[in-house]
N, C-alpha and C positions, 0 to 999 in steps of 0.2 A: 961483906954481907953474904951469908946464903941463900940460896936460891930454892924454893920447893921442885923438885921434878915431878911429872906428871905420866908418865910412860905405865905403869900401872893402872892409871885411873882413864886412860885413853883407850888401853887394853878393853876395858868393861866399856866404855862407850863405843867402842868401834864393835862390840859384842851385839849390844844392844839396837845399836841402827842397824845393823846388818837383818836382824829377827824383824826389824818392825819393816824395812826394805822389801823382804822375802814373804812373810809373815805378818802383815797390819790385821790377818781378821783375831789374833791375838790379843789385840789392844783396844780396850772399849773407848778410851779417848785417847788421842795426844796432838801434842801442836811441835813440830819441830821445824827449826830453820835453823839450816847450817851456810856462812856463807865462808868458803874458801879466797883468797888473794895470793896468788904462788904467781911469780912469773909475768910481774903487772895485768895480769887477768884475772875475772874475779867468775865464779862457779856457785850458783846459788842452788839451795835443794830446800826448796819447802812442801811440807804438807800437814793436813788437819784435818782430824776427825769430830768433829761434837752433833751430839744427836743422831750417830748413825750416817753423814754425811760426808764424806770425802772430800778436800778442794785439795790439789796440788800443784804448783808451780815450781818449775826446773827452767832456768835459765842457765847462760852464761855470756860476759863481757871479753871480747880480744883486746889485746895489749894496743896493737894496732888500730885496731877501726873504734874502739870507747862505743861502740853500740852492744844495745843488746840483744841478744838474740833468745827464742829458745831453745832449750836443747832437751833430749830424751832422759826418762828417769835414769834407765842405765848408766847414761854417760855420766850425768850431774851423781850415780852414787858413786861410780867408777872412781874418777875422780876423788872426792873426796877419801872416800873409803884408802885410796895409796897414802893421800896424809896420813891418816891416823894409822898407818902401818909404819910409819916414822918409827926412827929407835928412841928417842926422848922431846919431852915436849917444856917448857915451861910456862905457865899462865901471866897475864896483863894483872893487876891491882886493879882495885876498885877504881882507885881514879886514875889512873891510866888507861881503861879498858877504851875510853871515849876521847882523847887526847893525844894518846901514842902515835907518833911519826913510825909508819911503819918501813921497816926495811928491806925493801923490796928481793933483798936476797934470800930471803927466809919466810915459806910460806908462812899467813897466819890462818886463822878460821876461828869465826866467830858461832858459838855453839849455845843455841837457847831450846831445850830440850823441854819438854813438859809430855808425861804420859802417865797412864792407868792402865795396866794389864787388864784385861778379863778378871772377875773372881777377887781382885785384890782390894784392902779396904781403902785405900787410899791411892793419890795422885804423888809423883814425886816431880821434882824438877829441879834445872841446872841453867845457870846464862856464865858461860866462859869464854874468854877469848885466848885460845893458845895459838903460842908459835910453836915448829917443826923442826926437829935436827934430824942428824944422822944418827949421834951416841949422846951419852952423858958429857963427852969430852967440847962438843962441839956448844953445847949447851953452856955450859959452864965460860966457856972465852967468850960467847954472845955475850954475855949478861956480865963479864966482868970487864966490855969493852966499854960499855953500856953509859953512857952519861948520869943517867940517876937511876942506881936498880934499886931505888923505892919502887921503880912500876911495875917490879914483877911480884908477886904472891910468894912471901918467904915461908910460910907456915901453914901445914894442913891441918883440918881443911880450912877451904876459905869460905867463911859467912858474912860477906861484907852484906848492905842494905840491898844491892843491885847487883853485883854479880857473887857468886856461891855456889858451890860443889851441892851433889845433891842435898835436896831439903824436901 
């Protein structure tokens, strides 16, 4: 079974957090929450805009202590941001996204994206859960060591009911 790669489509997402990171008066709305799991510790980066109103929340959980703490936006984009600079990524299936035993050797991060530029007519959005490699090569033994790679996303794009590449 083949596996869809995502390293192209991570590119533009790692594009686009970066501008709304840098740049939120950009964006008349959006709701983003990315939560990273690399390293049995988990790195969360939320924030949202509607009506003109900002809330953000930046955490992160240690492997060690399972408490949570918060941490600065910097660090929580830092962070993530070296994920998505990964060399290939591959995507969770629909029904996998909520099920999958993750494996703690390979970060994952769960990616629910919703934004509206300035000026633009419409909202778009994205809910994915990928995991991280090095190359395509590293990707491809993952997923073929895999017990059932039904759970990974073989076909672009993915428009399942609940998770989906832009829409």
């Amino acid at each position: 079974m083949t596996i869809a790669l995502y390293a192209d489509y991570v590119a533009d997402l790692r594009s686009l957090f970066t501008e709304l990171d840098r740049s939120p008066e950009q964006f008349q709305t959006f709701d983003v929450r990315l939560e990273l799991a690399a390293a049995g510790g988990l790195i969360v980066y939320e924030t949202k805009r509607r009506k003109g109103q900002t809330d953000s929340l930046y955490y992160g959980r240690s492997a060690s202590t399972g408490a949570n703490q918060q941490i600065s936006q910097a660090t929580a984009f830092a962070a993530i941001d070296r994920f998505l600079a990964l060399g290939q990524f591959i995507a969770l299936a629909e029904d996998a996204s909520q099920n999958h035993a993750m494996d703690a050797g390979y970060p994952h991060c769960a990616v629910n994206f919703s934004y509206r530029k300035k000026g633009h007519p419409k909202a778009l959005s994205m809910l994915m859960v990928f995991i991280g490699f090095n190359d395509d090569a590293d990707a491809r033994a993952f997923a073929e060591k895999a017990a059932d790679a039904s759970v990974f996303v073989t076909a672009r794009p993915c428009k399942g009911d609940r998770t989906h590449e832009w829409k």
